[in-house]
DRENMIKE-817303 format. One record per residue (C-alpha): x, y, z; residue in three letters; residue number from 1. Coordinates in steps of 0.5 Angstrom, whole numbers, plus 2048, in hexadecimal, padded with zeros to 3 digits. Last residue first. Layout:
REM DRENMIKE-817303
R   px   py   pz   aa    i
R    X    Y    Z  ala  NUM
...
REM end
This chain:
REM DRENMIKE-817303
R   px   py   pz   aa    i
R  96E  7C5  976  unk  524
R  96D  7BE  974  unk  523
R  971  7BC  96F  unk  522
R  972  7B5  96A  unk  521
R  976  7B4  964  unk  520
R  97D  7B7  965  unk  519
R  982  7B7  95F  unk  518
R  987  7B2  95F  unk  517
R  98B  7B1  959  unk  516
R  98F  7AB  958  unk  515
R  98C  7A6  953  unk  514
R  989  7AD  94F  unk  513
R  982  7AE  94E  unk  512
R  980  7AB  954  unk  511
R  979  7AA  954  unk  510
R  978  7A2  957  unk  509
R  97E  7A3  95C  unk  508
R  97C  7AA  95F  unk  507
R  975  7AA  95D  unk  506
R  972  7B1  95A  unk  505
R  96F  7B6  95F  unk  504
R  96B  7B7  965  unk  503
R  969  7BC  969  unk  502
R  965  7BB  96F  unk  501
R  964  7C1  973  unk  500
R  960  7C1  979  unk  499
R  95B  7C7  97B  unk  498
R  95B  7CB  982  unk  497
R  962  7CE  981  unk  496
R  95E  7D1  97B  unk  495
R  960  7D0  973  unk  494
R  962  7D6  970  unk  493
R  96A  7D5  971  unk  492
R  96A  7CF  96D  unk  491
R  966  7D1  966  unk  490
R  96A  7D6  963  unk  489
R  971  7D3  963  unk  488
R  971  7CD  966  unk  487
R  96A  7CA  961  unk  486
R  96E  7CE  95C  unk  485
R  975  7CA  95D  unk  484
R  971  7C4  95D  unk  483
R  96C  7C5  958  unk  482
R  972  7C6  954  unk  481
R  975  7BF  956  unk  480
R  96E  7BB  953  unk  479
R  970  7BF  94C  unk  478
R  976  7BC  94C  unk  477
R  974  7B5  94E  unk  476
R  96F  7B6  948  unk  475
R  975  7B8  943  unk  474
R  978  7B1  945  unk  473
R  973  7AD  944  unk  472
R  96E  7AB  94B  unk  471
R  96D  7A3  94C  unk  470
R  969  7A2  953  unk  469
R  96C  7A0  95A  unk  468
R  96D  799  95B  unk  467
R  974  798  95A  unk  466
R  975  796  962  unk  465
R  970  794  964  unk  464
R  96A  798  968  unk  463
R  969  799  970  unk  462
R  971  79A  971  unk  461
R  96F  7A2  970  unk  460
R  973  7A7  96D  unk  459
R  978  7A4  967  unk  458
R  971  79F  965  unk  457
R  96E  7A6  962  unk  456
R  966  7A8  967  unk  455
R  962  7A5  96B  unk  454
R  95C  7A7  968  unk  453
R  959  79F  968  unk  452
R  958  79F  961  unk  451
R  95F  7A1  95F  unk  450
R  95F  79E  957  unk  449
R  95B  7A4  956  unk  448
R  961  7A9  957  unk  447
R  95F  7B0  955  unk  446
R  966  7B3  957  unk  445
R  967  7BA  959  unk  444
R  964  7B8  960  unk  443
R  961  7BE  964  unk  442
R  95D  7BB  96A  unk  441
R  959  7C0  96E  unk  440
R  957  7BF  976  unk  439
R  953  7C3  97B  unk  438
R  94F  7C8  978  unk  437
R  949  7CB  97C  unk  436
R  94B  7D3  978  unk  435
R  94B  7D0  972  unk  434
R  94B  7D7  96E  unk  433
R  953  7D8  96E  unk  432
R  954  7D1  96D  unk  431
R  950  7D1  968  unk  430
R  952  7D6  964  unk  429
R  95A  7D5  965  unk  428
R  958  7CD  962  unk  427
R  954  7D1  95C  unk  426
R  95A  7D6  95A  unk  425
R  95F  7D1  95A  unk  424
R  95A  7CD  955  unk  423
R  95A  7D3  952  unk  422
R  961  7D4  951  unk  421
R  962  7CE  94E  unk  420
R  968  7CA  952  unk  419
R  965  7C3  953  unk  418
R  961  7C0  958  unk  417
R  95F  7B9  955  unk  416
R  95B  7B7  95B  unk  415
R  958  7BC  95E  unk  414
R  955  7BA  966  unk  413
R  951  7BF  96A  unk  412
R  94E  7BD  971  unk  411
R  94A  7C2  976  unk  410
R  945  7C6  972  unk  409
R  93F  7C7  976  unk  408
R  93F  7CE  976  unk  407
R  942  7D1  96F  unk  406
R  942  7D7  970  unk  405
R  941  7DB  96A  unk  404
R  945  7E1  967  unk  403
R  945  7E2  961  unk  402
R  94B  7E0  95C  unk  401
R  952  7E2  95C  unk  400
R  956  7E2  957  unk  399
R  95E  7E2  957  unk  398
R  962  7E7  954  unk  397
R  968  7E8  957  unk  396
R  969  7E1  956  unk  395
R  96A  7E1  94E  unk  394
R  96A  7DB  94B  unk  393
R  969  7D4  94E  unk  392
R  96B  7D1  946  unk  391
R  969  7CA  946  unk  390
R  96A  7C3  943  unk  389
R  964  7BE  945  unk  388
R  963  7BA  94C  unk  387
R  95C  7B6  94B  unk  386
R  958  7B9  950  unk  385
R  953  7B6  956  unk  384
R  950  7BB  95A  unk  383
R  94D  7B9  961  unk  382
R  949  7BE  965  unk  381
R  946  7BB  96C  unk  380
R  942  7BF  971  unk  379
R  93C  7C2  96C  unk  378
R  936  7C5  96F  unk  377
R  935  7CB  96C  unk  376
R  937  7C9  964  unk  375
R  935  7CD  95F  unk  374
R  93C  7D1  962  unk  373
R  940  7CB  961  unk  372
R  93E  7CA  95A  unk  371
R  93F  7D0  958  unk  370
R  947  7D0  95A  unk  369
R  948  7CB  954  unk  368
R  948  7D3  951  unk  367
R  94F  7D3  955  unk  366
R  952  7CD  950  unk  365
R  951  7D1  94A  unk  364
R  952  7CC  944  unk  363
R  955  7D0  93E  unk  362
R  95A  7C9  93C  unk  361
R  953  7C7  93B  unk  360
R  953  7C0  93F  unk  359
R  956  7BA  93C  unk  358
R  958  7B8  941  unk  357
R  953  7B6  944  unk  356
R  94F  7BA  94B  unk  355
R  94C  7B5  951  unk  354
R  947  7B8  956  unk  353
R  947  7B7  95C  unk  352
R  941  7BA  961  unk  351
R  93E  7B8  967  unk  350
R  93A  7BA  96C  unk  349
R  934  7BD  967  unk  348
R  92D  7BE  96B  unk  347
R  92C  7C5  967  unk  346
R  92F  7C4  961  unk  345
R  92D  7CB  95F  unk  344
R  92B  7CE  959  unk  343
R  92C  7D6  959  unk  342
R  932  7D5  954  unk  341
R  939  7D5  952  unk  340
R  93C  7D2  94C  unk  339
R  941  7CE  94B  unk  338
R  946  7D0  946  unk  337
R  945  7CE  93E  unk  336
R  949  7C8  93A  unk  335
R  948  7C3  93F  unk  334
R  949  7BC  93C  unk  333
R  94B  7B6  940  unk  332
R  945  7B7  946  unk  331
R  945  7B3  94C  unk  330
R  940  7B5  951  unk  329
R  93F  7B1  958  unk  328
R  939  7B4  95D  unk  327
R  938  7B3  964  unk  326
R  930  7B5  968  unk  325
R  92D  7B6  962  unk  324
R  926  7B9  964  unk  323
R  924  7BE  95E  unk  322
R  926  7B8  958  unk  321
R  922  7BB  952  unk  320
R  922  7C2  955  unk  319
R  92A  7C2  958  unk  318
R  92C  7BE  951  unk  317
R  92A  7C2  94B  unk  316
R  92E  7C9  94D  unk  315
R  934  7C7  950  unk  314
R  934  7C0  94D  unk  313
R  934  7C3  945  unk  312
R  939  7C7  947  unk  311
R  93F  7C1  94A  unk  310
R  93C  7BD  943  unk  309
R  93F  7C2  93F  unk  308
R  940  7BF  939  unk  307
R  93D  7B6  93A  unk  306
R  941  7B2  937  unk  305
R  943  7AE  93D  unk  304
R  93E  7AF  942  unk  303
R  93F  7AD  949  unk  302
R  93A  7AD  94E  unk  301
R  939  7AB  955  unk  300
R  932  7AD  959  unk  299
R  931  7AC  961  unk  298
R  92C  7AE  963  unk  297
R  925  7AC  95F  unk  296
R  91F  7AC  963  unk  295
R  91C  7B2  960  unk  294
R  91E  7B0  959  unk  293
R  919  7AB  958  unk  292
R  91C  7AB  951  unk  291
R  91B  7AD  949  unk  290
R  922  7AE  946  unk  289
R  924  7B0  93F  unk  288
R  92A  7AE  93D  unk  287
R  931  7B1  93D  unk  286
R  937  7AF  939  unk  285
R  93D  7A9  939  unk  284
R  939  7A6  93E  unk  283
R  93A  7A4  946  unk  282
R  935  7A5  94B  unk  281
R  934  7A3  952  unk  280
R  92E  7A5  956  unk  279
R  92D  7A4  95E  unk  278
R  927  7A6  961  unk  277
R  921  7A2  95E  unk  276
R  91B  7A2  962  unk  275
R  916  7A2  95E  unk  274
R  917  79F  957  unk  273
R  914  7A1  952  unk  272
R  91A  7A3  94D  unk  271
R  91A  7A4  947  unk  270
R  921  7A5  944  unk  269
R  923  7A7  93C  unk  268
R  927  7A6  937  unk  267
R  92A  7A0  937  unk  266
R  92E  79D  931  unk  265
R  935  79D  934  unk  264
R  933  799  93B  unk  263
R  93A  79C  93E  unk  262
R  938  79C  945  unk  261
R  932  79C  948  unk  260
R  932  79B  950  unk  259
R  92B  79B  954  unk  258
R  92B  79C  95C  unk  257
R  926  79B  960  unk  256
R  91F  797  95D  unk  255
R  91B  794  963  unk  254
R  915  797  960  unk  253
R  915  794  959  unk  252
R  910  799  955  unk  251
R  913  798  94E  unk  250
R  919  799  94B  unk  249
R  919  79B  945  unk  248
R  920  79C  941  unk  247
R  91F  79D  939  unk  246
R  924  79C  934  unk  245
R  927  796  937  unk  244
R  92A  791  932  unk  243
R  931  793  934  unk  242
R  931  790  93B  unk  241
R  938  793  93C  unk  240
R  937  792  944  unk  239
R  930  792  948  unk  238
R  931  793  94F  unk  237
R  92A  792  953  unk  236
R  92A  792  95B  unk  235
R  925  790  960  unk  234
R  920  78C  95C  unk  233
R  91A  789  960  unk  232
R  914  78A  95B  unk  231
R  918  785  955  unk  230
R  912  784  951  unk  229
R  912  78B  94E  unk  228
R  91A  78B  94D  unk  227
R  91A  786  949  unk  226
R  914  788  943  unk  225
R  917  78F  944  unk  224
R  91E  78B  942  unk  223
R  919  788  93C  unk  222
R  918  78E  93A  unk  221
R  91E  793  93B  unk  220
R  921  78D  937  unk  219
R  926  788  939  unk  218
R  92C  786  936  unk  217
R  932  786  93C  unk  216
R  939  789  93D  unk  215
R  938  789  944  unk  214
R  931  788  947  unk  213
R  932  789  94F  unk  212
R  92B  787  953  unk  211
R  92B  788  95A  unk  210
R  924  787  95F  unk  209
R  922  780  95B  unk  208
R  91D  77E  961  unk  207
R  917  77E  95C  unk  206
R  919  77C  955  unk  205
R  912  77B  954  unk  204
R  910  776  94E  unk  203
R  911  777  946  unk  202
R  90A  77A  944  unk  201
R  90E  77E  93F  unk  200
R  915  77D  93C  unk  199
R  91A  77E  940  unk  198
R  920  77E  93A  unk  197
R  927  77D  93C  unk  196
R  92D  77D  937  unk  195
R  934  77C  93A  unk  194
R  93B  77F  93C  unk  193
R  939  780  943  unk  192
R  935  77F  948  unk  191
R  934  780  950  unk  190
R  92E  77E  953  unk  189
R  92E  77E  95B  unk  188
R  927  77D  95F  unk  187
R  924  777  95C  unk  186
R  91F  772  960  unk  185
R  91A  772  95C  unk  184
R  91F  771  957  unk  183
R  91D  76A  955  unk  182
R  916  76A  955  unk  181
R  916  769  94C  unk  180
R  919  771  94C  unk  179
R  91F  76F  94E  unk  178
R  921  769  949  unk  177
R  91C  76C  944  unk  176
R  921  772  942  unk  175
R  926  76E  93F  unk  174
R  92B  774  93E  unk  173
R  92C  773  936  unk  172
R  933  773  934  unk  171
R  936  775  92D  unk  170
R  937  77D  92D  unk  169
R  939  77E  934  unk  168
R  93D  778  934  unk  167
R  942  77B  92F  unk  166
R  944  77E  936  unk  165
R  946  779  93A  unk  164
R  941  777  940  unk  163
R  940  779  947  unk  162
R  93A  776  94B  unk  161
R  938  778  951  unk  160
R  932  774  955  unk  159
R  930  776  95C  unk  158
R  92A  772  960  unk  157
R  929  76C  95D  unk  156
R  924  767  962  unk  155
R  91F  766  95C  unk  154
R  924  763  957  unk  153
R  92A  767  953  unk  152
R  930  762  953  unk  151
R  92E  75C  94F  unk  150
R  92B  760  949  unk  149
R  930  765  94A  unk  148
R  936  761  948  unk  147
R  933  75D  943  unk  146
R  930  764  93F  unk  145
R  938  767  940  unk  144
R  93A  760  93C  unk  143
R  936  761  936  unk  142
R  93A  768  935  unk  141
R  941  765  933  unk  140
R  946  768  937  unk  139
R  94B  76A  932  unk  138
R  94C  771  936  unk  137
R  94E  76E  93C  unk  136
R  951  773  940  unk  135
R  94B  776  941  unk  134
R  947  770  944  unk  133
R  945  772  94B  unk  132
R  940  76F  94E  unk  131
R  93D  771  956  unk  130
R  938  76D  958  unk  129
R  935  76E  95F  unk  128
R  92F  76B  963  unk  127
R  931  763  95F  unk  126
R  92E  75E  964  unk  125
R  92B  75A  960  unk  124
R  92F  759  95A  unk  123
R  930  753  95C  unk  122
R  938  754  95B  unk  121
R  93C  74F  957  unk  120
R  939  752  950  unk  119
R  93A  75A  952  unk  118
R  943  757  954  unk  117
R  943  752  94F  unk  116
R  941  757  949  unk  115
R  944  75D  94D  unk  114
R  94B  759  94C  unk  113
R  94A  756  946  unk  112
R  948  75C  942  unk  111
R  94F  760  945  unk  110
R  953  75B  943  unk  109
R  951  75B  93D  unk  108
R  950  762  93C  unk  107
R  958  763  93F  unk  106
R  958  76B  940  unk  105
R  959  771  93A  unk  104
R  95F  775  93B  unk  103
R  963  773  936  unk  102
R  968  770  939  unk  101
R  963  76B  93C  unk  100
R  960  76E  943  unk   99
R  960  76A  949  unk   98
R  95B  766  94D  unk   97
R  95A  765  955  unk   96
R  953  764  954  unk   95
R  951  76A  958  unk   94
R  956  76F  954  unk   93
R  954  76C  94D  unk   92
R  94C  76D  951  unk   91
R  947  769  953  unk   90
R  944  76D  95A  unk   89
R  93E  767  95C  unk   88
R  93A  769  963  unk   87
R  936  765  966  unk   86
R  93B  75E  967  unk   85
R  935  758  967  unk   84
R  93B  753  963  unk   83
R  940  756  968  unk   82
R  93C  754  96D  unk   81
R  93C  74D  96B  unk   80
R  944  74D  96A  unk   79
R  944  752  971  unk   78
R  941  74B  974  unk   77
R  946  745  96F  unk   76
R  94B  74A  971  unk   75
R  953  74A  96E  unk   74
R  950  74E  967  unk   73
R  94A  751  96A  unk   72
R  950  756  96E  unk   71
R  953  758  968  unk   70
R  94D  75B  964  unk   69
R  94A  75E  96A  unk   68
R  951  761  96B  unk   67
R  950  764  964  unk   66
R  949  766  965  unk   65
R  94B  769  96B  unk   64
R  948  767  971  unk   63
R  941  769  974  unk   62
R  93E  764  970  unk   61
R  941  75E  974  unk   60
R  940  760  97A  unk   59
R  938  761  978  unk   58
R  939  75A  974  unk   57
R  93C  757  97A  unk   56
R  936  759  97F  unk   55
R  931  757  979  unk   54
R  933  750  979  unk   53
R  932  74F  981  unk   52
R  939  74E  985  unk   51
R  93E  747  986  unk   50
R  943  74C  987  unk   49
R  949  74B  982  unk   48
R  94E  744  980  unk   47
R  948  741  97D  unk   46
R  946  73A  980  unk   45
R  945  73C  985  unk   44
R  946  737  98C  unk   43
R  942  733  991  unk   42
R  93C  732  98D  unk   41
R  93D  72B  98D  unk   40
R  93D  72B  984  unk   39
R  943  730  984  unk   38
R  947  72C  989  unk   37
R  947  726  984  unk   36
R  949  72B  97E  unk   35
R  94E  72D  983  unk   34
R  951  726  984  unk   33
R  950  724  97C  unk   32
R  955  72B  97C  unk   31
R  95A  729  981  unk   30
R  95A  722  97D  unk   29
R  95B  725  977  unk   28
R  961  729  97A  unk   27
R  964  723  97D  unk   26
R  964  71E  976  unk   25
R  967  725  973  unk   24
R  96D  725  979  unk   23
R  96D  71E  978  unk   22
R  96E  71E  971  unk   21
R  973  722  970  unk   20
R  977  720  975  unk   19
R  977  719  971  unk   18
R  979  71C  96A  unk   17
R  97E  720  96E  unk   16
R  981  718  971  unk   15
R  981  716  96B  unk   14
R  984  71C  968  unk   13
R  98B  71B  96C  unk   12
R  98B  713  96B  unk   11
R  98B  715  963  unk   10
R  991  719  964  unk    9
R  994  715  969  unk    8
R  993  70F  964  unk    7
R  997  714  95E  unk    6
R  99D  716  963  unk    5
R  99E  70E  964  unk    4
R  99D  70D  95D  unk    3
R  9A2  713  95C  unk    2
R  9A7  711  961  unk    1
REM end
């Protein structure tokens, strides 16, 4: 029975064995057949529409590159396409890798990727390069030179390059790859991390319209150097660019909207611009400005060591900047009342206005009231707070300020509401004096988490739950005093014509006990 069993065995993977063969001997035959059908003409040879190259490279352009990638790998015509593709995000996150343990990403894996990717590509067709290598930080720096060197050619129109932060000190941005005719094109340059120094005589960036240097040496010379050959420049951001001591900016006439920030050796801005209308600034201290201001509307500072920044911005700004339209204050160290003066911000519609916690613990929040009043024309007023401990006082004492109309008036948001009788005090002014008032929002909670303002995640199914900012303990309190003052003071001076939102801490992430139930949002 066991010999009879073995050549039963052996019969049985015979015949597979012959199976086997015919099947391939069929499929090779299906193959040779089609091949011969290809020749004739009478049918593809590509599964795809038999269709100009340039339609499949526009279609293929038009997908993520991740789906590009994936495509051009089961088609001989999106694999053509693919090596003409005109845009290139390169990423961790595109490639498909992970983070080590700690924290830093694979540079082998990462270099052999790009390597094939950039040296498979014609290079050609490159329009967008956007390389982000921050997670690599061992990444040695002759590869980043490789890299652009294919990718920069004359059809470049946007390049963004993210590197680690030791690269600031040790990487040169080859400037001669864009300025060798390859940037003629460019539109969107955004470094960081790295040394970039234009010299003289470089070329003419002439489509450049928005330039974003972050973390980047350059000098205030060799940017003015930069900035004169680029006439077509839209937006300027410059981030902690610490070799700047002197920010010229020559005549370029598209110039829009400038943004400094954290650039810690600047001392002044000059600016010939003409047609500047949005400026952002961010910096420990004040600097000496120079602008066209006439055509500057819209202004954002903040001024993070600055004493008294809300006084200096009273008096100084409505003669240096007359035809502001909106205007965004952040001041984190307020030790006199704002005053009140003759100046006006005549053309001012939108007021907010950003408090620290660190404010003088005298802080009057009525005198904020000057800014109202300096202000004819005003329809929004935000006022954003850190909440802080506070007393009300005593009620049968409440001040009242001047009155004034405030016309234009229609929206007021404080967020940050706490119980201070002066900010109790200011909320009744306005809405004494707002006589075209139609919504004021009162939040106990300053929450920057909530960017949309759709308010805690227990009250809106528009936000996750758990989302809501973190408050201690002593800072929920707080913010259920302002409740308790916002019911008691406030609610019954608020006209039958003008909504009421109250809103207080959150009921899942702000409890402070597992069972309480406290209500968080009111509308009287």
């Amino acid at each position: 029975m066991g010999m009879l069993a073995l050549k039963r065995l052996m019969s049985k993977q015979q015949r597979q064995r012959q199976h086997r063969r015919h099947k391939v001997q069929g499929r090779n035959k299906s193959i040779t057949s089609r091949s011969k059908a290809t020749k004739d003409g009478r049918r593809p040879r590509d599964p795809l529409p038999n269709l100009p190259e340039e339609i499949w490279y526009h279609i293929h352009s038009l997908m993520p590159m991740e789906d590009s990638a994936r495509t051009a790998c089961v088609s001989r015509t999106f694999l053509r396409s693919w090596r003409h593709h005109p845009y290139l995000i390169l990423s961790n996150r595109t490639l498909g890798l992970k983070q080590n343990a700690s924290g830093k990403g694979d540079v082998w894996a990462f270099t052999t990727k790009i390597d094939q990717i950039l040296k498979n590509h014609s290079g050609a067709g490159v329009k967008t390069l956007e390389l982000d290598v921050v997670e690599c930080r061992d990444l040695n720096a002759c590869y980043l030179s490789d890299w652009l060197q294919i990718a920069i050619t004359p059809k470049i129109e946007s390049l963004t390059l993210e590197l680690p932060s030791k690269y600031e000190e040790e990487y040169n941005f080859p400037c001669s790859l864009l300025f060798a005719g390859n940037g003629n094109l460019i539109r969107h340059l955004h470094l960081t991390y790295c040394a970039f120094r234009p010299k003289v005589g470089i070329g003419c960036l002439r489509s450049l319209t928005k330039l974003h240097l972050s973390h980047v040496r350059i000098s205030g010379e060799e940017l003015v150097c930069l900035l004169s050959n680029s006439l077509a420049l839209v937006q300027l951001e410059l981030n902690y660019c610490s070799e700047i001591i002197c920010l010229e900016i020559p005549c370029v006439q598209q110039l829009s909207c400038l943004t400094v920030s954290r650039c810690s050796m600047l001392q002044m801005i000059d600016s010939k611009a003409p047609n500047l209308s949005t400026f952002n600034f961010t910096g420990d201290n004040l600097v000496q400005f120079s602008l066209e201001s006439l055509q500057v509307k819209n202004l954002d500072m903040a001024c993070l060591e600055e004493i008294n920044f809300l006084n200096y911005s009273i008096t100084k700004l409505p003669y240096m900047v007359p035809n502001l339209e909106t205007l965004t204050l952040s001041s984190y160290n307020e030790m006199v009342n704002t005053p009140t003066v003759a100046a006006r911000f005549r053309h001012l519609n939108y007021l907010e206005i950003y408090l620290d916690a660190g404010l003088f613990p005298e802080y009057d929040f009525l005198s904020l009231g000057s800014f109202l009043g300096a202000s004819p024309v005003l329809e929004t007023f935000i006022l954003r707070r850190d909440p802080v401990l506070e007393d009300f006082g005593d009620a049968s004492n409440m001040r009242q300020l001047p009155k004034h109309k405030y016309e234009s008036l229609k929206d007021v948001m404080i967020y940050g509401f706490c119980s201070a009788k002066s900010m109790v005090e200011l909320t009744c002014h306005i809405l004494e004096n707002a006589i075209s008032l139609e919504s004021i929002t009162l939040d106990t909670v300053n929450d920057w988490e909530d960017e949309e303002d759709v308010g805690r995640c227990s009250v809106t199914p528009a936000r996750k739950s758990g989302e809501c900012c973190y408050l201690e303990a002593d800072m929920i309190l707080e913010a259920n005093k302002g409740l308790m003052a916002i019911q008691k003071y406030i609610a019954a001076k608020v006209p039958s014509t003008v909504q009421l939102d109250v809103r207080g801490p959150c009921s899942r992430c702000h409890s402070l006990e597992p069972t309480s139930s406290v209500s968080k949002r009111r509308v009287f």
